[in-house]
BAGUPA-610507 format. One line per 10 residues: their letters; for each residue x, z, y of C-alpha. Coordinates in steps of 0.05 Angstrom, whole numbers. Each point is the difference from the previous one (the first is absolute). Example, Ala and Ser with C-alpha at 12.3 -4.5 7.8 and 13.67 -1.06 7.14 Angstrom:
! BAGUPA-610507
as = 246 156 -90 | 27 -13 69
! end
This chain:
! BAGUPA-610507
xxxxxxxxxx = 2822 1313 2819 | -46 -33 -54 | -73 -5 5 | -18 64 1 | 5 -1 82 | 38 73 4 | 46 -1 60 | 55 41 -30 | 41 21 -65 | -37 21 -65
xxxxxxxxxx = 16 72 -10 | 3 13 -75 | 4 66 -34 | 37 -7 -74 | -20 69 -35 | 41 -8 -67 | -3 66 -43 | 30 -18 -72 | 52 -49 -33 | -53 -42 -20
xxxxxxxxxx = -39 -11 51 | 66 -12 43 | 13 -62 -49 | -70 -35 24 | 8 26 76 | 73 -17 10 | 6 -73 5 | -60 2 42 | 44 47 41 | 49 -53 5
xxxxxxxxxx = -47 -58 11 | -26 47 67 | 78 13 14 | 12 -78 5 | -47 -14 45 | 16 56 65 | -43 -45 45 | -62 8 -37 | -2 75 -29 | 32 71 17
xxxxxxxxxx = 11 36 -72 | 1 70 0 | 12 30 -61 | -25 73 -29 | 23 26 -75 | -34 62 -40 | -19 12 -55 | 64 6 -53 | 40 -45 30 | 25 73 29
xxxxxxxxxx = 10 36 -67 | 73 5 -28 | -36 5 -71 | -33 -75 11 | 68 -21 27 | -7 4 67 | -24 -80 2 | 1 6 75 | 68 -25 3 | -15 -73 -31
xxxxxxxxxx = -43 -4 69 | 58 18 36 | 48 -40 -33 | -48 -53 11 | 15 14 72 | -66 10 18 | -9 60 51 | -35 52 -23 | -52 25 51 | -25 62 -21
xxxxxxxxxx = 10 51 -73 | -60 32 -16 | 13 53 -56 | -71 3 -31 | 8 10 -70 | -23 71 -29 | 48 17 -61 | -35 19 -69 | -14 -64 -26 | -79 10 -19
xxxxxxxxxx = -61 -14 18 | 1 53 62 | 67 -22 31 | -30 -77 5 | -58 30 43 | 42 43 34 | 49 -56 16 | -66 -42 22 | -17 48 47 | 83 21 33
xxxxxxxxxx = -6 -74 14 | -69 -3 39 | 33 61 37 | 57 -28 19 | -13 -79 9 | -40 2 63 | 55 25 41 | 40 -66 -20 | -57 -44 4 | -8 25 73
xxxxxxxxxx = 77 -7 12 | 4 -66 -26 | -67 -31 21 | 0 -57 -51 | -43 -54 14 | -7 -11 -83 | 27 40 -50 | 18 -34 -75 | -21 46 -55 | 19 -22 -73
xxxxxxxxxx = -38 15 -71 | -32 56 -23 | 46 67 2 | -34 65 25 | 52 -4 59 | -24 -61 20 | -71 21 5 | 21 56 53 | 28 -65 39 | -61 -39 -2
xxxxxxxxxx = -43 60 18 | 41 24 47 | 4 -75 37 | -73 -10 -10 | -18 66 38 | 46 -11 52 | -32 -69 16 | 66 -35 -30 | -6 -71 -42 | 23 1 -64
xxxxxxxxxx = 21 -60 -42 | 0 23 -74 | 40 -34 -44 | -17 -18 -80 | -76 24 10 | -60 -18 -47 | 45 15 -60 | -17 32 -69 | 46 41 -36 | -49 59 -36
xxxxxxxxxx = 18 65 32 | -15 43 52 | 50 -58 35 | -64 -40 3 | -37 46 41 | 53 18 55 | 14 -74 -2 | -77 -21 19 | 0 55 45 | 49 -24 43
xxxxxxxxxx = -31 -73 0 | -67 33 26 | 52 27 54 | 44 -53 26 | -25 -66 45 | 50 -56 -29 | 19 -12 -79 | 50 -36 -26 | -12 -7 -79 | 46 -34 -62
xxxxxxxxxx = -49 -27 -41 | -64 -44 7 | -38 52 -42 | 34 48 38 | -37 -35 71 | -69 -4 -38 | 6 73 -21 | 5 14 76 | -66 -55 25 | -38 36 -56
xxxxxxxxxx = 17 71 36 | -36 -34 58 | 70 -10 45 | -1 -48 61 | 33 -77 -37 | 35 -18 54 | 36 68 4 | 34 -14 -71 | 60 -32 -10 | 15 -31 -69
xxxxxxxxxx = 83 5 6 | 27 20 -74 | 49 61 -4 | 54 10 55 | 51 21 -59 | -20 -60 -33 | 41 -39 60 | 58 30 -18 | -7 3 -78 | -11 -77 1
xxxxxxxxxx = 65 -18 38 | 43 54 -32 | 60 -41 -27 | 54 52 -10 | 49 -25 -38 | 38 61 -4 | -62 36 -44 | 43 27 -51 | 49 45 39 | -69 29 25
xxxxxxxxxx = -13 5 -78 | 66 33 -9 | -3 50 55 | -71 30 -16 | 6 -9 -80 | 72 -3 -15 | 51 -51 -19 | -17 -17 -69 | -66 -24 19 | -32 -72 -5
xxxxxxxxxx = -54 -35 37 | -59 2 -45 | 29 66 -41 | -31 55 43 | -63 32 17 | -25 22 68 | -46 71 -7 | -52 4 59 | -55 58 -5 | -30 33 37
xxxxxxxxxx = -57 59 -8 | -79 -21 0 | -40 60 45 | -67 -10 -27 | 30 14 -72 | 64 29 13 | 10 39 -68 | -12 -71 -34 | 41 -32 34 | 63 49 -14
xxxxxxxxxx = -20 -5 -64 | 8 -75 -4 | 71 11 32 | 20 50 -54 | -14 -60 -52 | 27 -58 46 | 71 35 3 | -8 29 -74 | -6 -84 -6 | 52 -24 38
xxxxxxxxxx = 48 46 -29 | -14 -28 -76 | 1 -64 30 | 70 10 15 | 17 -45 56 | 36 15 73 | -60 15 41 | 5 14 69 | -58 52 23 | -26 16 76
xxxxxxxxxx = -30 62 21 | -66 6 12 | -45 -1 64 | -13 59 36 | -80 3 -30 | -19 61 -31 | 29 9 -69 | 71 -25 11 | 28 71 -3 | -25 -4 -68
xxxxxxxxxx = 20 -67 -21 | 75 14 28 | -5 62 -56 | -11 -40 -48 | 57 -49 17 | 44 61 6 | -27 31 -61 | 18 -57 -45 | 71 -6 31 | -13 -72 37
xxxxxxxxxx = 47 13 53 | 56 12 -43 | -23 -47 -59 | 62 -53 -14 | -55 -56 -6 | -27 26 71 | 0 -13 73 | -43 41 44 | 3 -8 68 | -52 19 60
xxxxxxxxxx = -3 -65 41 | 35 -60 -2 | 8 -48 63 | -57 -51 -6 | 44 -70 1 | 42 25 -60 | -60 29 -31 | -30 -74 -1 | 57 -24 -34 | -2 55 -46
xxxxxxxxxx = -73 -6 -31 | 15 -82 11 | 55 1 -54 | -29 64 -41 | -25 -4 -75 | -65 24 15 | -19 50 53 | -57 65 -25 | -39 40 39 | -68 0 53
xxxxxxxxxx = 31 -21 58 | -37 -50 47 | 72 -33 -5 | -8 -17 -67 | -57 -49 6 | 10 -17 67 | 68 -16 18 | 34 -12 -77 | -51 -63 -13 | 38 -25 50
xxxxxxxxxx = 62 -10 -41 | -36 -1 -75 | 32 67 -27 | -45 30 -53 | -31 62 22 | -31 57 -47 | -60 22 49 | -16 76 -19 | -67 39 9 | -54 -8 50
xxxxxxxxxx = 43 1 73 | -5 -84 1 | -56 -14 -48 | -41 -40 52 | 65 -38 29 | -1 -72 -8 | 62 -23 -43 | 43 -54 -29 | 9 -18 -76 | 62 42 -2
xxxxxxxxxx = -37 63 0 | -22 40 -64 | -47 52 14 | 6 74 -48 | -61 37 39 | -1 60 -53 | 56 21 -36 | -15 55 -50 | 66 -13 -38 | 78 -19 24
xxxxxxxxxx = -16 -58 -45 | -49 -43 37 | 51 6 62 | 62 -9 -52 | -36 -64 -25 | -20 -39 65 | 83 12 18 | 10 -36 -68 | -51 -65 23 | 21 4 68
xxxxxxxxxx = 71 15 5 | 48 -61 22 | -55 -49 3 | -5 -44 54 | -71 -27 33 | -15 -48 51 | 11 22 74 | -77 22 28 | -15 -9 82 | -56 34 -7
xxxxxxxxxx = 16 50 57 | 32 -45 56 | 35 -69 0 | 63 29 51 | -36 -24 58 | -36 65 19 | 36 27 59 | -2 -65 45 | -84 3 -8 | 5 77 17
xxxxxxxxxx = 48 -9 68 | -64 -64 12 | -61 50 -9 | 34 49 34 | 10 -44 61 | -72 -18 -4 | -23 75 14 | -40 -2 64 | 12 68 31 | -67 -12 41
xxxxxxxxxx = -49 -12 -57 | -42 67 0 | 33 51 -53 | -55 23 -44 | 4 -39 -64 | -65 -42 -18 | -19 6 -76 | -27 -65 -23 | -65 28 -48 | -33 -54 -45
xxxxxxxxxx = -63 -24 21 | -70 43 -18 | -54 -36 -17 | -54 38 35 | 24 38 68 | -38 67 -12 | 0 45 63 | 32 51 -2 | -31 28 46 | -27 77 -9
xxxxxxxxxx = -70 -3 27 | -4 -59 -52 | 25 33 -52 | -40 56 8 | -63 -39 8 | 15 -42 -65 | 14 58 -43 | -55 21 -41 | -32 34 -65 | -47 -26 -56
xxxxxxxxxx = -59 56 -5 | -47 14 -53 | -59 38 3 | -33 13 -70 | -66 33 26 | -53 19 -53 | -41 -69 15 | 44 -48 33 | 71 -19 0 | 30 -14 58
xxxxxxxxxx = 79 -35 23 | 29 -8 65 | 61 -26 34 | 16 54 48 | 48 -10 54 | 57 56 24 | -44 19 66 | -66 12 -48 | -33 -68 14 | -46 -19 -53
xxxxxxxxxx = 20 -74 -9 | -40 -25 -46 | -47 42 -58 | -31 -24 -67 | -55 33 -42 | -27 -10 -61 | -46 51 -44 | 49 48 -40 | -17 -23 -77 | -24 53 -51
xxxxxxxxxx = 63 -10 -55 | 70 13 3 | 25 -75 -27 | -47 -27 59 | 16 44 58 | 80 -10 -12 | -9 -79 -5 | -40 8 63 | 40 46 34 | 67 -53 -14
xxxxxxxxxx = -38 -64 11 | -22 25 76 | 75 36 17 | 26 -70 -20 | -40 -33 49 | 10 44 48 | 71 -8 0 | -1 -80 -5 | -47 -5 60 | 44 57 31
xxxxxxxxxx = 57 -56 8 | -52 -41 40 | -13 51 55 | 83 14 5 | -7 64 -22 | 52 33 -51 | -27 49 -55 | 48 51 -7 | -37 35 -61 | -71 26 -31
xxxxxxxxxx = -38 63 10 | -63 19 -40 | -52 54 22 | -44 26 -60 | -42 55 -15 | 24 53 -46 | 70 32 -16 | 47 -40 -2 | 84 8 -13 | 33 -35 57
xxxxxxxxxx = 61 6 -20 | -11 -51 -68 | -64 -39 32 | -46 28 -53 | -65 17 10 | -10 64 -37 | -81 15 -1 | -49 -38 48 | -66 13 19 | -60 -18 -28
xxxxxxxxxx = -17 -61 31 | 61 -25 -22 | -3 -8 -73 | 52 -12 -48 | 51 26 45 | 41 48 -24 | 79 2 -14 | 1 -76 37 | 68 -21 16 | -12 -37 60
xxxxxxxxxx = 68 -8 27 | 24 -51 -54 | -41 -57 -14 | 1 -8 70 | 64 10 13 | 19 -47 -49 | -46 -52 27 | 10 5 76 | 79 24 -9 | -22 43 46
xxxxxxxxxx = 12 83 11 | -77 30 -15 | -12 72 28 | -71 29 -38 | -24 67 34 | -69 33 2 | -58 -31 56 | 3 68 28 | 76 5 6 | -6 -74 32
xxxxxxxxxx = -48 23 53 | 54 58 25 | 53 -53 5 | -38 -47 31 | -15 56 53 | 68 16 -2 | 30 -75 18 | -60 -29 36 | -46 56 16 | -16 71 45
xxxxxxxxxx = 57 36 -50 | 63 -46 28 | 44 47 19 | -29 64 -25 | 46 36 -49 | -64 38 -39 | -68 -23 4 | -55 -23 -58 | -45 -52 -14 | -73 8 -27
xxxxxxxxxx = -39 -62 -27 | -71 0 -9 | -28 -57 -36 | -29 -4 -65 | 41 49 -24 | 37 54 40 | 80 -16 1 | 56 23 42 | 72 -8 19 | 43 64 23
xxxxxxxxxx = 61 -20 39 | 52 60 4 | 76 -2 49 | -17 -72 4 | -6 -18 -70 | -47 -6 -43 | -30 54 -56 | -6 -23 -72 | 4 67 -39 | 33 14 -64
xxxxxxxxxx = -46 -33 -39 | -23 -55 50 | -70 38 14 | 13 29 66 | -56 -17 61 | -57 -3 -45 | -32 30 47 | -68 -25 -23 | 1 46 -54 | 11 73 46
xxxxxxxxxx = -56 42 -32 | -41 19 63 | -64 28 -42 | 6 40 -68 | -69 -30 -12 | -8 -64 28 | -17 -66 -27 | 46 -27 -62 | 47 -50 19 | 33 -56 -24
xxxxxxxxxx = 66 30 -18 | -40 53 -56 | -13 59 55 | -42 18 45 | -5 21 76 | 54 -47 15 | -3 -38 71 | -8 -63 -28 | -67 28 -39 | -22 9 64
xxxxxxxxxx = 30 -41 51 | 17 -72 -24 | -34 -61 -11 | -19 4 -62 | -35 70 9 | -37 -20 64 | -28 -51 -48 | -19 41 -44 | -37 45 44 | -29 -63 40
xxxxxxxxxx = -27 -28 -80 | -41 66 -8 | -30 2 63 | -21 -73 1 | -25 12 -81 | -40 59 33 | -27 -44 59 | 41 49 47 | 51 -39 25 | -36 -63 39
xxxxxxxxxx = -22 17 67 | -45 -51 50 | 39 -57 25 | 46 1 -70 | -7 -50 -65 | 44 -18 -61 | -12 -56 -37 | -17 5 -66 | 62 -32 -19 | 50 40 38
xxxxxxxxxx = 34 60 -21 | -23 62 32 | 61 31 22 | 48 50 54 | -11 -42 63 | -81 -5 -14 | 5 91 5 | 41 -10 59 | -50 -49 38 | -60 44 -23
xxxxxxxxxx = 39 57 33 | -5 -33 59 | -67 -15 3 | -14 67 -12 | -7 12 -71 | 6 81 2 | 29 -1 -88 | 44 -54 18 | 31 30 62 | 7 72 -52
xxxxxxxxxx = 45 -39 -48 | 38 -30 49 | 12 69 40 | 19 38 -71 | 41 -60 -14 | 38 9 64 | 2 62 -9 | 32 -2 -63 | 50 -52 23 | 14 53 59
xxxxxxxxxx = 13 57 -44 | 52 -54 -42 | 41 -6 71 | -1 70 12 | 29 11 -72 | 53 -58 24 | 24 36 65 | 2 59 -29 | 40 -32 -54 | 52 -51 30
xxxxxxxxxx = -3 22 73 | -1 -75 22 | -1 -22 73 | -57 -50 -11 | -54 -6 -50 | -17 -87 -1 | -65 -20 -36 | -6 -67 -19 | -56 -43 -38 | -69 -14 15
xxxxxxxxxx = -28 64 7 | 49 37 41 | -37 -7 68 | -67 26 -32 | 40 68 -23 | 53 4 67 | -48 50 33 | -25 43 -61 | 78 2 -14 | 17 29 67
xxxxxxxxxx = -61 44 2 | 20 32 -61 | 73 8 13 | -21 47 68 | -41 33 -46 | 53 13 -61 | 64 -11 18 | 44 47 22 | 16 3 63 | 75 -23 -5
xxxxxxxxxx = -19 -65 -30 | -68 -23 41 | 39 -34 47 | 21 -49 -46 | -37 -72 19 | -37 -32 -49 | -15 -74 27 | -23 -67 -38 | 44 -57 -21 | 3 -55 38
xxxxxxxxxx = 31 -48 -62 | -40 -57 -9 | 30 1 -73 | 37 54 -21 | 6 -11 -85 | 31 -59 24 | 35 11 59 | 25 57 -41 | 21 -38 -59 | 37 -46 49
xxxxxxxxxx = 44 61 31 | 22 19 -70 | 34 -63 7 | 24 -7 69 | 28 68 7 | 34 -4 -64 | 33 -71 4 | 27 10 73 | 12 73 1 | 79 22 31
xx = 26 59 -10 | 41 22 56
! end
């Protein structure tokens, strides 16, 4: 043996399955067959080499005297789409049986027919190594596909062109597993010298035909547009018959459509036109010398700018089957034809012409490399093909704890003073926060708002982290669905029908999720916080205002006009204070930090509010947290407000269990652990009792405006739906 080190005969498996590809595979067959001390040929035909209608082809192999090993009758009759899958898959049935019979140790698998995609699959399944033979090809059809699929399959290429061989490195295929040979027909096209051509002429075409006087017909049906291409066939013999010359014309493949195109041919009377000759296979040697001495040969087969180059025969090249072939001079393209004229005018240029011979495809030395690489085959080398990938620049893990921890969200808090970004990671990790105070006009606030998110995101590449998108928390209603902020609050002025979403979204090129600060809170609780996991439960901020987020089955509650969980605004008091929304007796009249100011300003204007061991300077603000220290120190007024304004936020909670029925009641913001216990006292006293076993408990977000802002963004950009 060669190099390769194997201790015993090659064992090759020849799967041929049509007349063509027998004309590529057979004088490899005989290049095997001359060499008995090297290789063991077994030899399996499907496909229609068995079908009386394609002519029964596998009697050339037999004349050939090659033993047949094995008939497979795969092929589903109908002709369409359908009947090629079905054919696909009465091959993958029946192959394995054979394969395990035969135990090749490499199977040869030519081209790009769906029959030879069941070999490949089945070989490369059953741990079999598959040589494929004229891979890394173009020709423009669905051909292409089934072709590259069975290069992803086999281990060992041998190709016919050199564009060919870079078409195969570029699909990432192991160099030194690709042989540059040519085309094995091209061995035999080269040193075909029959001198005796024209009694070959004679007995396919008549006797009163010349060398150079005839045309040969070769079409065949295109699946991807397979009403197109019948069309096209209609106006190629509607062509050839005004042309008016002997044409000899082969039947088509077995690809879906040729029922169709074999109408047509019957319909227009080809088989019993004088000027006619159709036939259903011819023997491959005298077909060589038939297409070698022809006028011009029309059609899409591979034949027609493969092997004819060889001998410089014009060929008329029709449609889209070979549009990405490589091709000699003596090839005129027609890739629409609307009209018998465009077809009837290329036979007119092309007809009797003669061009210079073309090697693009093979130099007639192909089968001796082929019997040498096969030789080389080292049966020991591990069978798993190795793709050779071109190099990365940067080797990113791909590792899933680091992809989770890089993941991560711009957030934007637009609070009533300051504004606030943050680069949050997927686990909730604040990693790095800027503030700035929120300006007063609109043309300000936006610049701001896209200078800082643009900093962010630059300095986000610095600490490895990859922003997957932007989410802004703001008071007010806002539309989620657009990004639009619809009315704010107060202390944001100038804020009304904002569309948020754009400008940055243009800027960053970057998703942008906008949703209310109270909304944000809930789904910060609900990714990071006490309400993971909990299918109902709702969120209660108490700040400066008196928000809330309501999350319902696991999602969250908007309402029908974007206003639902204002639950500042439940009336608890028909006359209570006024509030900021135009009533009065709301909670937030009573309860949030802006009323607890209020209350604190008139009892420090009345001299009511300081108590021993309290002082505010005179420049400082008097404000909620001053009431709450007084309350402390035992300011009697101060610790009233604060009870009715726990009280009031208690009778809001009740109104909310009795309400949504949630599972847990969250308060968030500064105030919620000055109100937990008025809340609960209340609820004992009010609710009924079905609902006072619902926990109310306190946040423990550090951020939730942000940390909610973030989630809109991490839950969104890596949801799955299973």
């Amino acid at each position: 043996m060669e190099k390769n080190g194997n201790n015993r005969k090659l064992r090759v498996c020849v799967a041929t399955c049509n007349r063509a590809d027998y004309s590529k595979l057979a004088p490899i067959m005989f290049g095997i067959k001359t060499e008995p001390e090297f290789f063991e040929l077994d030899v399996v035909v499907l496909g229609s080499h068995l079908i009386d209608d394609y002519g029964n082809t596998y009697r050339m192999i037999e004349q050939d005297d090659f033993d047949i090993n094995t008939r497979l009758h795969t092929i589903v009759r109908g002709e369409d789409e359908a009947a090629m899958v079905e054919s696909v898959g009465l091959a993958l049935v029946k192959l394995p049986d054979v394969l395990n019979r035969l135990k090749p140790d490499i199977m040869i698998v030519h081209g790009d027919r769906f029959d030879a995609l069941a070999l490949a699959t089945s070989a490369a399944l059953m741990n079999i190594r598959i040589l494929h033979i004229e891979g890394g090809e173009v020709s423009g059809t669905i051909d292409d596909s089934i072709r590259h699929a069975i290069t992803k399959l086999a281990h060992y290429h041998v190709c016919c062109t050199r564009s060919a061989e870079q078409h195969l490195i570029s699909m990432c295929e192991d160099h030194d597993r690709i042989l540059l040979a040519g085309c094995p027909s091209y061995d035999k096209l080269l040193s075909a010298k029959n001198k005796d051509y024209m009694s070959i002429i004679r007995m396919w075409l008549g006797d009163d035909v010349k060398s150079k006087d005839y045309i040969v017909a070769l079409q065949h049906p295109v699946t991807t547009d397979i009403k197109h291409s019948i069309k096209m066939f209609e106006l190629t013999l509607d062509a050839l018959i005004s042309f008016n010359k002997r044409t000899l014309v082969l039947f088509p493949n077995i690809d879906a459509g040729s029922k169709e195109m074999v109408r047509v041919m019957r319909k227009k009377g080809i088989e019993h036109h004088p000027n006619f000759r159709a036939v259903k296979h011819v023997p491959f040697d005298q077909f060589i010398q038939l297409v070698a001495h022809a006028g011009c040969m029309i059609g899409n087969s591979s034949c027609g700018v493969r092997e004819v180059g060889a001998f410089g025969t014009p060929v008329i090249n029709l449609g889209t089957r070979q549009i990405g072939r490589e091709t000699g001079e003596n090839v005129l393209h027609v890739r629409d034809a609307d009209t018998q004229d465009k077809i009837l005018q290329a036979l007119h240029l092309q007809f009797g012409k003669q061009y210079p011979c073309s090697k693009i495809y093979g130099d007639g030395n192909a089968v001796p490399r082929i019997l040498k690489f096969l030789k080389s085959i080292d049966l020991q080398e591990p069978l798993q093909k190795k793709f050779c990938f071109p190099p990365v620049k940067e080797n990113i893990s791909q590792d899933i704890d680091h992809i989770l921890e890089t993941l991560s969200a711009l957030a934007v808090d637009l609070g009533g003073t300051n504004l606030r970004v943050a680069i949050v990671s997927m686990k909730g990790d604040i990693v790095k926060k800027y503030t700035q105070f929120n300006p007063k006009t609109y043309e300000e606030r936006i610049s701001l708002i896209l200078q800082m998110c643009v900093e962010a995101a630059a300095e986000a590449v610095k600490l490895n982290c990859r922003i997957l998108g932007v989410g802004i928390s703001t008071g007010g209603r806002v539309n989620p669905r657009e990004g639009i902020v619809l009315h704010s609050t107060k202390l944001i002025q100038e804020w009304n029908s904002v569309d948020l979403r754009t400008p940055l979204s243009d800027t960053l090129h970057l998703p942008v999720w906008v949703d209310n600060d109270g909304n944000c809170a809930a789904l910060a609780e609900r990714k990071f916080g006490q309400g993971k996991g909990l299918e109902n439960f709702v969120t209660l901020i108490t700040g400066t205002g008196i928000g809330g987020g309501i999350i319902h089955q696991h999602e969250l509650i908007h309402g029908s006009s974007f206003c639902a969980a204002e639950l500042g605004h439940l009336v608890v008091s028909l006359d209570g204070p006024d509030c900021s929304c135009g009533s009065h007796g709301c909670i937030e009249a009573y309860a949030s930090g802006m009323a607890l100011q209020r209350e604190a300003k008139k009892l420090h204007d009345e001299d009511l509010l300081l108590v021993e061991g309290m002082s505010v300077p005179k420049d400082e603000a008097v404000g909620a947290l001053h009431l709450i220290q007084a309350a402390k120190l035992g300011n009697v007024k101060a610790q009233s407000i604060l009870k009715t304004a726990g009280t009031a936020l208690g009778l809001g909670v009740v109104n909310i269990l009795h309400t949504m029925n949630p599972s847990l009641v969250i308060l968030s913001g500064v105030l919620a652990h000055h109100y937990i216990h008025s809340i609960k006292d209340v609820i004992r006293q009010q609710a009924l009792p079905s609902v006072q076993d619902v926990d109310v408990v306190v946040s423990d977000l550090a951020d939730p405006a942000l940390l909610g802002a973030a989630s809109m963004v991490l839950d969104y950009t890596t949801r799955r739906i299973y």
